[in-house]
C-alpha positions in Angstrom: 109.2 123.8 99.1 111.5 123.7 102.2 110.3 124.7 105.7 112.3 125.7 108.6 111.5 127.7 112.2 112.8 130.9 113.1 111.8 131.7 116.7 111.0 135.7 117.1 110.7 137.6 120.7 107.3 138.8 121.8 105.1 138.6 124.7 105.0 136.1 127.5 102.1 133.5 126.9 101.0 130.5 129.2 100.4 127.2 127.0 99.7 124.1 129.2 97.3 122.0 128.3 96.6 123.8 125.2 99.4 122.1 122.7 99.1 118.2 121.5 101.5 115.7 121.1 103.6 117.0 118.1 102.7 120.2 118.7 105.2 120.5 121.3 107.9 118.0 119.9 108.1 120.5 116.9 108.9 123.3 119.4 111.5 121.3 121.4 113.1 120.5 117.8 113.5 123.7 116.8 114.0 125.5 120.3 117.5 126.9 119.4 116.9 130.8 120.6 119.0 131.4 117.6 116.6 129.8 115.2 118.3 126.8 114.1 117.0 123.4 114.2 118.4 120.6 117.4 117.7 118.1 114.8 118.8 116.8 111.3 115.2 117.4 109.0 115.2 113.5 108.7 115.5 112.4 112.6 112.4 115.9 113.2 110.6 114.3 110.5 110.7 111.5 111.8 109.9 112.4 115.4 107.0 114.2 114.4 105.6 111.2 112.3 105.4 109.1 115.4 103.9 112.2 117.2 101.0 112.8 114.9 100.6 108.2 115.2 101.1 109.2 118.6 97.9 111.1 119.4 96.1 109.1 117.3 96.8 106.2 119.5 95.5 108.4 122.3 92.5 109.0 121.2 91.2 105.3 120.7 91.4 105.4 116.8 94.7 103.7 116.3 96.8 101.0 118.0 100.2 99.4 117.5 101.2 95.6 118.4 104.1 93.4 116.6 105.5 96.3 114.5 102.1 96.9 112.4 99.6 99.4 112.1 95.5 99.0 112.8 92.6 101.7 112.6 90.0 101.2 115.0 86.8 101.7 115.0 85.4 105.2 116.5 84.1 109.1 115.4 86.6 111.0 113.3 89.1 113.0 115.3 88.0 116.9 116.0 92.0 117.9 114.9 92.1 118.1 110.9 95.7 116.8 110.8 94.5 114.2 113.2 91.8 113.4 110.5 93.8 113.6 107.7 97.0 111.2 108.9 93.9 109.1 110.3 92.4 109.0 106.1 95.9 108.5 104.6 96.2 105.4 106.5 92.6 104.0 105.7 93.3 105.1 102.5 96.3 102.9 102.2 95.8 99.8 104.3 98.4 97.9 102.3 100.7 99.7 104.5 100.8 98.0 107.7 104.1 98.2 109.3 105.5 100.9 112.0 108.1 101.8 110.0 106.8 102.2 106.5 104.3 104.7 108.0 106.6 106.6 110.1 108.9 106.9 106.5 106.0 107.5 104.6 104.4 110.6 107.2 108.2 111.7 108.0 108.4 114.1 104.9 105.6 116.4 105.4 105.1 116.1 108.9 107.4 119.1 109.8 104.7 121.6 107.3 101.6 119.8 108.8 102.3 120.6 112.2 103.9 124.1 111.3 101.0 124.7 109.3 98.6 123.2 112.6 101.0 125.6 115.0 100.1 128.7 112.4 96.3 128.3 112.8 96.6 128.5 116.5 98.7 131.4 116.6 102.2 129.6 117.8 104.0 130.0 114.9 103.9 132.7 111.7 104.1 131.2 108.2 106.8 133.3 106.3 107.5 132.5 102.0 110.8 133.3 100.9 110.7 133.1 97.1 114.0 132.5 95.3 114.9 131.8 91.6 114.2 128.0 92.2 112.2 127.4 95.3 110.6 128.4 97.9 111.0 128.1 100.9 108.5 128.1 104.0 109.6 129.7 107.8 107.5 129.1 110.8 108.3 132.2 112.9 107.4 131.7 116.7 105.0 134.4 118.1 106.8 134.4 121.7 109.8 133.0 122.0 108.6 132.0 126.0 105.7 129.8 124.1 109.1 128.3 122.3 110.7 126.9 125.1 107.7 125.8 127.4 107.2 122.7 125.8 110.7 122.2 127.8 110.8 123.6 130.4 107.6 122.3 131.0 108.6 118.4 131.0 111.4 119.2 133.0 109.0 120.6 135.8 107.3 117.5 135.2 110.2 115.5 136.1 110.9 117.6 139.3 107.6 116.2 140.7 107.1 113.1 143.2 104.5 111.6 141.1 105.0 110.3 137.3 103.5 112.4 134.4 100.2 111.6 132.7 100.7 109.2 129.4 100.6 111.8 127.2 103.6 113.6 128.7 105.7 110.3 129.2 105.3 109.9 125.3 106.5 113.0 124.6 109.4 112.4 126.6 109.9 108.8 124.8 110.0 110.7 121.5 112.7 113.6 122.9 114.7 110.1 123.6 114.1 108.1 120.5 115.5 111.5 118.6 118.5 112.5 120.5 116.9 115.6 122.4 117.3 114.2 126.0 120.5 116.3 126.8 118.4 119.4 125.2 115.5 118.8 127.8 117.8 117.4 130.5 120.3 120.0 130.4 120.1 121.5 134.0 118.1 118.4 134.9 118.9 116.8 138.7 120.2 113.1 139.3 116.5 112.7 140.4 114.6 113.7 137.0 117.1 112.1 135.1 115.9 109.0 136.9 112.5 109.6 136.0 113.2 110.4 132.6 114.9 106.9 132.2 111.9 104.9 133.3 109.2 106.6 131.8 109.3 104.5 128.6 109.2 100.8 130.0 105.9 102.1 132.0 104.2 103.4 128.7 101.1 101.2 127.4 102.2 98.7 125.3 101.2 100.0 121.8 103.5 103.9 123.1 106.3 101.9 123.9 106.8 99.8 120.2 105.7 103.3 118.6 108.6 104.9 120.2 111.0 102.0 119.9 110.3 101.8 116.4 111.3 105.6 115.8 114.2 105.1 117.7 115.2 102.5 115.3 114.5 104.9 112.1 116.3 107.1 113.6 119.4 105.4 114.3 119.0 103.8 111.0 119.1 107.4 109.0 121.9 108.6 111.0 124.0 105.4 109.6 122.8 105.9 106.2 124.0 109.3 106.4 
């Protein structure tokens, strides 16, 4: 089964605050008005791997140092997909490194968060059944809810003080996966400044996270 996004036009709907980490990166990855995706599946899947560690290095329950991989102690996250990423890697702690988890969650991450952005009422999950597969859209309610996520960092970026952690990972991610010039488009000389030093500030553990999935990237794009 093969997912893709479709973005449809509807009614205008505020979303700050209300989206998490890879939540938002899926919309910036597939925020072609024309429905088709910015990125390759393998650099989105990827992107959205290192969002889903992403939040759970947020909220206390992971952490990242030396290229590897620890659970920390602490209550089960509210988010299911939160809860389940957090079980597949206690359920597999021979896997250790930042990459092999970023490989090993790249290849369904793109349905999990579709499916996460279809409970809330983002997205619309759409089957299309053929003679061999089938395949799996996630049609965007409001095609403004579509390109906030955007248009929303680049507001961000507009203002004198620098964004909250959570915001300045996101960008790290847009950057690690080739989607600055798609956020940065219209951008001033002055938020492209901020932009560019948003990831040294990042704690620690954010900062090899995101190097790390710049590195997958850029090694899939040379595999080809």
């Amino acid at each position: 089964m093969r997912a893709s996004f479709v973005p449809v036009t509807s009614t205008v709907d505020d979303r700050e605050g209300s989206l998490l980490i890879a939540d938002e990166f899926f919309l910036i990855a597939h925020g072609d008005s024309r429905g088709r995706a910015r990125l390759n599946p393998t650099a989105t899947g990827l992107g959205l791997a290192a969002a889903l560690l992403g939040e759970l290095i947020l909220s206390g329950r992971i952490t990242v140092a030396d290229g590897r991989v620890s659970v920390l102690d602490g209550p089960p996250p509210a988010d299911a997909l939160a809860g389940g990423v957090l079980a597949h890697l206690l359920g597999q702690r021979q896997h250790r490194s930042v990459r092999t988890w970023l490989g090993l969650l790249a290849g369904t991450a793109a349905d999990a968060v579709g499916e996460r952005l279809s409970r809330s009422g983002v997205v619309r999950r759409q089957e299309k059944r053929r003679l061999l597969r089938t395949t799996v859209d996630y049609v965007a309610t409001d095609l403004n809810a579509l390109a906030w996520p955007a248009t929303r960092l680049l507001a961000l970026l507009d203002r004198p003080h620098p964004p909250a952690v959570p915001d300045a990972l996101l960008c790290g991610l847009v950057s690690a996966t080739g989607l600055t010039r798609d956020v940065l488009w219209h951008a001033d000389p002055r938020a492209q400044h901020r932009f560019g030093v948003l990831l040294p500030a990042l704690p620690l553990p954010l900062r090899e996270l995101v190097a790390h999935t710049e590195a997958a990237v850029g090694a899939a794009v040379l595999r080809g």
